[in-house]
C-alpha positions as CSV (number, residue, x, y, z in Angstrom):
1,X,-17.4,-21.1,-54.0
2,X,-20.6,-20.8,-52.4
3,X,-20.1,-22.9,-49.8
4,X,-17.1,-20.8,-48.3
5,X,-18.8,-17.8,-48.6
6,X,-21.8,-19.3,-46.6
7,X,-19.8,-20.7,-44.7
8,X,-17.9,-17.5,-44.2
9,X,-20.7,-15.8,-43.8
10,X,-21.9,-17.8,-40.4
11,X,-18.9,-17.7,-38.7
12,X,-18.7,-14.3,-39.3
13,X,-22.0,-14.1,-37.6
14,X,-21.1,-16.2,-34.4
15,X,-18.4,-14.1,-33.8
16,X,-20.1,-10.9,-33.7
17,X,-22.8,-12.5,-31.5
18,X,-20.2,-13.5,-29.4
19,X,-18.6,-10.3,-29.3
20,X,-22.0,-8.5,-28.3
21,X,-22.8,-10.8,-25.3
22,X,-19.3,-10.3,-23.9
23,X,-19.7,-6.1,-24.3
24,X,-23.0,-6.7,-21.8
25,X,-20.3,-8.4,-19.1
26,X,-18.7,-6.2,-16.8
27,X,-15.4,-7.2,-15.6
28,X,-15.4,-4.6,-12.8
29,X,-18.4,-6.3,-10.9
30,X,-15.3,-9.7,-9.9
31,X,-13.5,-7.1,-8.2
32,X,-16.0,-5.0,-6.1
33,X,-13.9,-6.3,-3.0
34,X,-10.3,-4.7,-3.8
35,X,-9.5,-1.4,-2.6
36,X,-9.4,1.2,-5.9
37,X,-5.4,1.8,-7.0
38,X,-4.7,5.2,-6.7
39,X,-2.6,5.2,-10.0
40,X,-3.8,8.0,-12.0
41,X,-2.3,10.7,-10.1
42,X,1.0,8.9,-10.9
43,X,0.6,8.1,-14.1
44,X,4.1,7.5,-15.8
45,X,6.2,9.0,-12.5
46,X,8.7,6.3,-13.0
47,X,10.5,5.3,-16.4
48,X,12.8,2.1,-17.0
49,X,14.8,2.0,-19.8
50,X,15.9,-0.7,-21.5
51,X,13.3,-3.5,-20.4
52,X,14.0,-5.8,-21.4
53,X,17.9,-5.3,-20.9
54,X,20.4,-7.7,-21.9
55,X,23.5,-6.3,-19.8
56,X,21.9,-6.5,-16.5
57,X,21.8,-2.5,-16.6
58,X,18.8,-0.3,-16.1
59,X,18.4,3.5,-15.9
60,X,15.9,4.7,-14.1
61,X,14.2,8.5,-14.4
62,X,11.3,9.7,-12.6
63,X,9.1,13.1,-12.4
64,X,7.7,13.7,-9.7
65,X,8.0,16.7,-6.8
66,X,8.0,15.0,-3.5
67,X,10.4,11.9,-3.3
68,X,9.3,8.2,-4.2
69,X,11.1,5.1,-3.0
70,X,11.9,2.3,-5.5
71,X,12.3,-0.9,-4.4
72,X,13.6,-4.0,-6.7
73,X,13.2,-7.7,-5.3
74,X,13.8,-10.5,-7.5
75,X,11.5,-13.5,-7.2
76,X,11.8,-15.2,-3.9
77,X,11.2,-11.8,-3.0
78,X,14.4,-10.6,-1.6
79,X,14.8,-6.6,-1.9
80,X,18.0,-6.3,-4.1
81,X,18.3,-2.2,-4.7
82,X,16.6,0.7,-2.9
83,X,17.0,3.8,-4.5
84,X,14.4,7.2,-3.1
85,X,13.7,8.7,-6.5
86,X,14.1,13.1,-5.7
87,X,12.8,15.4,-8.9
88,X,14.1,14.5,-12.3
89,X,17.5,13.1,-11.5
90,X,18.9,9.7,-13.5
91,X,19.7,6.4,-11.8
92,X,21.3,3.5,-12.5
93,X,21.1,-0.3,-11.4
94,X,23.8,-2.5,-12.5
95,X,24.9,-6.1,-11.8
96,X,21.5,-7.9,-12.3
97,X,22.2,-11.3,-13.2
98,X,19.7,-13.0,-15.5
99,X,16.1,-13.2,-14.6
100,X,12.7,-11.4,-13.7
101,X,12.4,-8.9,-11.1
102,X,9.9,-7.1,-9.3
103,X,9.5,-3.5,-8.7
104,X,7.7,-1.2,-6.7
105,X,7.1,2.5,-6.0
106,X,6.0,4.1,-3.0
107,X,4.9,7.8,-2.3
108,X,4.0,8.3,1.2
109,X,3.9,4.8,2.4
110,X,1.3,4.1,-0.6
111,X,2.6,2.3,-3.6
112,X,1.7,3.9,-6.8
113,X,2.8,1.8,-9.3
114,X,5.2,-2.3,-9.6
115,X,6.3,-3.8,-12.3
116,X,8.8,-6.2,-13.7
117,X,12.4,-5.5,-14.8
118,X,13.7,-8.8,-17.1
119,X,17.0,-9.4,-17.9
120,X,18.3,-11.9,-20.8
């Protein structure tokens, strides 16, 4: 019994060692290079709903004042559905077959925010 609570004991140890050495890395300094996203501004503009989605259906709702354009590819990158986005007004793509695809949201020729739409 002692042994696994020594041994407990020193792992439990490691681990927070570990842990405190990683808190002194900063992540940000591997991607001093990259241009910042301007995402916070349009944080959650767009909603999809269901995604996953097994019916190859997806509404699509956004909130936003001036109008975005939404673009779906799938993954060899061809654009499949363009829909400009205006106030809070309901979409709908239907007919996606089975598969991952890309999106991405542009306000002013600046994308704000991409993602991926699956369907099973």
């Amino acid at each position: 019994m002692k042994r696994k609570v020594f041994g407990t004991l020193i792992i439990m140890v490691a681990l927070f060692a570990n842990a405190t050495r990683m808190a002194d890395v900063k992540t940000s300094d591997n991607f001093l290079d990259l241009p910042a996203v301007k995402k916070d501004k349009y944080k959650s503009v767009v909603k999809l709903y269901p995604n996953p989605t097994w019916d190859g259906r997806v509404n699509i709702s956004a909130n936003n004042k001036e109008p975005l354009h939404f673009y779906v590819f799938d993954v060899s990158g061809t654009l499949m559905h363009q829909i400009t986005l205006k106030g809070k007004n309901k979409y709908k793509i239907a007919n996606l077959k089975k598969g991952i695809y890309m999106y991405d949201v542009f306000s002013n020729d600046e994308s704000i925010e991409h993602g991926k739409i699956i369907v099973k």
